[in-house]
Residue, then its C-alpha position, 0 to 999 in steps of 0.5 A: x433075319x432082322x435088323x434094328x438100324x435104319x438100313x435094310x440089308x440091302x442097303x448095307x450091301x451096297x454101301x459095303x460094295x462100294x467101299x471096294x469100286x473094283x470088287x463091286x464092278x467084278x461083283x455085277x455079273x452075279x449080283x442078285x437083280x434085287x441089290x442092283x437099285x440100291x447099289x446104282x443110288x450108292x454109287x450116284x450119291x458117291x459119284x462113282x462113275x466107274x461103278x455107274x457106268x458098268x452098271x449101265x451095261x448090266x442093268x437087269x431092269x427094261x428102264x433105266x429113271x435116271x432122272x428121278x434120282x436127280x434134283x437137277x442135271x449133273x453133267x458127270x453122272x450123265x457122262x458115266x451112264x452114256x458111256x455105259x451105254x456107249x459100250x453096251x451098244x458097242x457088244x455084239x453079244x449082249x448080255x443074257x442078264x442085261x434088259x436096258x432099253x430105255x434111258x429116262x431122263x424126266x423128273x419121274x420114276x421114284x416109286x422105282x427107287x422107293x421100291x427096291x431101297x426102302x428109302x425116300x427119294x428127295x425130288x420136287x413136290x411136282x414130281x410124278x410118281x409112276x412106275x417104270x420098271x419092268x422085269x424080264x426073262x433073263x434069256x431075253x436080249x435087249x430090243x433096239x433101238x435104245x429110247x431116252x426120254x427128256x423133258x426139254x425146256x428151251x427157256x435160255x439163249x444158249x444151252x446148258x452143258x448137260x444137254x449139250x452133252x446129250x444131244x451131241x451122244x447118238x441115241x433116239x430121244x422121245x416124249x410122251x406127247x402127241x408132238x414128236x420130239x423133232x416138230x417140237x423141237x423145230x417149232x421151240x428152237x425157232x420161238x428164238x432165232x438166236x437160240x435156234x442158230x446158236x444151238x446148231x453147233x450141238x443139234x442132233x443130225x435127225x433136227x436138221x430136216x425138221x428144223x429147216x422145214x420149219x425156218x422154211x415156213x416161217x421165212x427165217x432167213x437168218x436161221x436157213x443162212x446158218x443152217x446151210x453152214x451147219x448142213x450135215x447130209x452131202x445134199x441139200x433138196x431145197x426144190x423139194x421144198x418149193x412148189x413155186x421158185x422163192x427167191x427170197x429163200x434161194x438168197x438165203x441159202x445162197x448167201x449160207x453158202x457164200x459164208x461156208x466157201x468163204x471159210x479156210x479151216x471148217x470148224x471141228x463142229x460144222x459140216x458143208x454139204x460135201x461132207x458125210x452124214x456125221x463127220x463133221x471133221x471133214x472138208x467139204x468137197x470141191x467144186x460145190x455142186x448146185x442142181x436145178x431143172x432148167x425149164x428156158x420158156x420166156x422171152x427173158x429170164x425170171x428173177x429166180x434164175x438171174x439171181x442164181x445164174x449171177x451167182x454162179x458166174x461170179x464163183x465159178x471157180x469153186x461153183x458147178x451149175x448141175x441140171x439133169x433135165x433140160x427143157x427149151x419152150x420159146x427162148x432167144x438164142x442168146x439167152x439159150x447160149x448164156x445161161x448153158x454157157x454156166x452149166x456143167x453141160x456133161x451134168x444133163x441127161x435128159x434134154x427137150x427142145x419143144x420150140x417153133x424154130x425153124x431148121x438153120x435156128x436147130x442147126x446153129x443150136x445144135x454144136x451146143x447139143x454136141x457138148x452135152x455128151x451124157x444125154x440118155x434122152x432126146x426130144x425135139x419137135x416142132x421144127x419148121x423147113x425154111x423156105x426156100x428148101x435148098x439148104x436142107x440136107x446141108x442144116x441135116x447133116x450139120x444136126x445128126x452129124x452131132x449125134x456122133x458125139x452122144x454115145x450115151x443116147x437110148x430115147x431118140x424122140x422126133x415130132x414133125x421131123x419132116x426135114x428127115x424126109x429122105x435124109x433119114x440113113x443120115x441120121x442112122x450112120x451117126x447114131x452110136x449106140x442101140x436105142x431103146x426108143x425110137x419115136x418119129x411121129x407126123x411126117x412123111x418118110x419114104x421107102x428108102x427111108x423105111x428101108x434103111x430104118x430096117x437095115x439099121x444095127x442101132x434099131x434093132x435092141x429097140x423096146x419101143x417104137x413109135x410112128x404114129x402119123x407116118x403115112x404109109x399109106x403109099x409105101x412098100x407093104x413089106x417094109x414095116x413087116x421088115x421092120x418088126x422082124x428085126x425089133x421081134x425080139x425085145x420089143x415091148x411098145x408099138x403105136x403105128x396110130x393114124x399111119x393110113x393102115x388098111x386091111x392090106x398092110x395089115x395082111x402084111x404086118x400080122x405075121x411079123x407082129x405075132x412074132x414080137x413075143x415080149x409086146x406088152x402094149x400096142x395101138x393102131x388108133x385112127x386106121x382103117x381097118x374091117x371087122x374081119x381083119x381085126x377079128x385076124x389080128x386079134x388071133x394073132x395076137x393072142x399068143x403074146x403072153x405080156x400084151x395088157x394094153x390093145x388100143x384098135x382102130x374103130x371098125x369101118x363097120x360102124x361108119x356110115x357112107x358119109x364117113x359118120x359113127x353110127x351108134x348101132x352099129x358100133x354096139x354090134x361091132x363090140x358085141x362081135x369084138x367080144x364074142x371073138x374074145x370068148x372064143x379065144x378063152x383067155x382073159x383080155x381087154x381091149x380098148x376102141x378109140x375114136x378120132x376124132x371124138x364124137x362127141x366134141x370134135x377134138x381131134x384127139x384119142x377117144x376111148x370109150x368103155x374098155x372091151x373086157x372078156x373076164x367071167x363073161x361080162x362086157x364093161 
């Protein structure tokens, strides 16, 4: 068949479809894939948003060149084919026929139009001319996520309608250059801070992280201040931002927040940071929630922390100061109580005190340590006894006696904790919960205090346990073994690091340490121990089947009678250490530690080349 008009066939079909909008959208299920172009440029050039918009949602073409059909946007065509789109997201079950999977809204794609009409696609002399169309498989279901493309050109202080309309839909845009669409974005925005702050109302949820990085770096402190009334994630991580505190940017955001609590009615197109990802009709949440990590180690405040902790105070009603960790290093009393006394303190979960106080100074602290009932984990260290000594149990028992209040405690970590010496069942009675971890490191316990450390139901979940620097030199060799027995079960970590063990404590302590089945790691640096014995404690140990981590003690083999590692003789001793390892048959490293160093004199852990018995090689 020929014909002598100007249309082609398929032309005149569509154009006869349409003067029926009901029966082409009836028609589209069985419309041959040839007729759908010409048809989708009849119903553009008629305006037909019904006919747009369910062709959009059974479109048998990969890529949908809207914008080459448009000299510039058009707000009502827009509108019919994301609503198009809106539907076909919405399927379950997407049709066999329907391929769509990318929207394109630049100035190109004509030679599609061309192709399928047979016509000419008035566009601008600038236009490119590159095919996009792609036919597939028709049992083939459309890919996700669904991609539009855009050339953005942010060249007015305020945005038009139409791509308003398009940033407010909720689909992924991309350009084609080697900026992703959101760094470019941010850095276009932010050419024009009023633009920027004025285009928040609209902004697609994903520009926001970029857009605040970027105002962030540039200092934009009007844009960060609108930035924070527009927030629309429950959190904003401005610490995440800042390797040092900036307290130029901390007043922003302050001054952000000021703006949107001040507010009674939230604007329908705003979101505070207690709402939820994209509902920008809700509320924000009540009280407002601040997080910091409170590190309390000058004499006085910095700007930083004033300037926030002045803020607080002046909004406590509406304003929660949130820390998880708190750290003290060297600071007045006065300020401790000051600045906690604006914390949620039942917030904190984690908590170090690492200050040269004396005992009574740990004592009157301590009622404020009671208040902080969440804490998981517990340090405190450096704790001087005053002088004289009498009142030290009394400043004990007012410490642990708080501890009745912690039921949340699992990590239980004293250094130099030499106030306990003989006091340590006090403690123990008011602990409320199993730990986890139990470290009392360089300090003197006696053997009532290791027999009631045995005795005790809180210990004996432990996974970690650390008395390193506990003398045991003159203790019951029974009680440590005692110990290990009860915590055999779970636990995982032992250091007993410089604890003057010698071959007979040692002899006491094996068959209880082969015992602790799910030991992972175990230290005995800085002890006193023979090849002999350690050649038994390596046979002990190696039916534990999780141990990795061995740190030992170096051999009293390799010293001379002056107490001076002798070279020779240590490389003897690995050698043996090794062959030891071979006849056991399993693959196994282990370390040997010096203290103090060798080689500088630190009286600190050395460890030299590791002790590996893997494929017969010594590393």
């Amino acid at each position: 068949m020929s014909l002598q008009t100007r249309p082609r066939l398929l032309n005149l079909a569509a154009v006869s479809l349409l003067r029926d909008e009901a029966l082409a959208i009836a028609a589209l299920e069985y419309l041959p894939i040839e007729l759908f172009p010409p048809l989708f440029m009849e119903a553009f050039c008629g305006s037909r948003s019904e006919t747009l918009k369910a062709m959009v949602y059974a479109w048998p073409f990969v890529r949908l060149p809207l914008g080459g059909l448009m000299q510039k946007p058009h707000l009502g065509t827009l509108q019919a084919v994301l609503d198009g789109l809106d539907i076909l997201l919405a399927q379950k079950n997407h049709s066999k026929r329907c391929k769509l999977r990318v929207l394109d809204l630049r100035n190109t794609g004509q030679d599609f139009w061309k192709m399928w009409s047979g016509t000419s696609v008035h566009v601008s002399s600038s236009s490119s001319m590159t095919p996009v169309a792609e036919v597939r498989s028709r049992t083939e279901q459309p890919l996700a996520p669904l991609e539009v493309f855009i050339e953005l050109h942010f060249k007015e202080s305020i945005i038009d309608d139409f791509l308003i309309y398009l940033m407010r839909s909720r689909f992924r845009m991309s350009v084609q250059n080697p900026l992703r669409l959101l760094n470019l974005a941010g850095k276009s925005l932010l050419t024009n801070e009023a633009l920027a702050i004025s285009a928040l109302e609209y902004l697609p949820i994903e520009l926001f992280p970029q857009l605040f990085m970027e105002a962030f770096c540039g200092r934009h402190r009007k844009t960060l201040k609108a930035l924070v009334q527009a927030w629309p994630f429950v959190r904003l991580p401005l610490g995440g931002l800042m390797q040092t505190p900036h307290l130029g940017i901390l007043q922003a955001v302050l001054d952000g927040l000021d703006v949107l609590l001040a507010q009674k009615d939230q604007p329908n197109s705003s979101v505070a940071l207690g709402a939820v990802d994209s509902l920008r009709a809700e509320k924000p949440l009540a009280p407002f929630e601040v997080f910091i990590e409170l590190h309390l180690k000058e004499r006085s405040m910095d700007g930083f922390l004033a300037y926030l902790l002045k803020w607080v105070e002046e909004r406590k009603a509406y304003i929660h100061l949130c820390c998880k960790k708190l750290s003290i290093l060297s600071f007045p009393m006065e300020n401790i109580m000051k600045v906690l006394s604006m914390v949620q303190l039942d917030c904190i979960q984690e908590v170090h005190v690492n200050c040269t106080w004396y005992l009574p100074t740990l004592a009157m602290f301590a009622p404020l340590l009671g208040q902080i009932n969440k804490v998981q984990r517990l340090f405190i260290s450096h704790i001087h006894l005053p002088s004289p000594k009498e009142q030290v149990k009394q400043h004990v028992v007012k410490i642990t006696s708080q501890f009745l209040r912690l039921h949340h405690l699992r990590d239980l970590h004293l250094e130099s904790p030499f106030y306990l010496e003989g006091c340590l069942d006090q403690m123990l009675r008011c602990l409320m919960t199993p730990l986890d971890t139990l470290t009392i490191t360089r300090c003197l316990l006696t053997d009532s205090d290791l027999t009631h450390l045995s005795q005790s139901p809180k210990v004996s979940q432990l996974k970690g346990l650390n008395l390193s620097g506990v003398t045991m030199t003159y203790s019951s060799p029974e009680l440590l073994p005692a110990l290990l027995e009860k915590v055999s079960a779970t636990l995982q970590e032992l250091y007993l690091e410089q604890c003057g063990i010698s071959d007979f404590h040692l002899e006491f302590l094996l068959p209880a340490l082969s015992l602790c089945i799910q030991l992972t790691s175990f230290s005995l640096c800085g002890n006193f121990l023979s090849m002999a014995t350690m050649e038994k404690m390596l046979r002990h140990t190696s039916g534990l089947p999780s141990l990795s981590g061995e740190l030992y003690t170096v051999p009293q083999e390799s010293f001379s009678s002056q107490g001076i590692i002798q070279t020779s003789r240590l490389a003897q001793c690995r050698t043996e250490l090794l062959e030891i390892l071979k006849d056991l048959g399993r693959p196994r490293t282990i370390w040997i530690c010096f203290t103090p160093c060798p080689h500088c004199g630190d009286n600190t852990f050395c460890h030299p080349e590791p002790i590996i018995y893997s494929n017969n090689t010594l590393a």
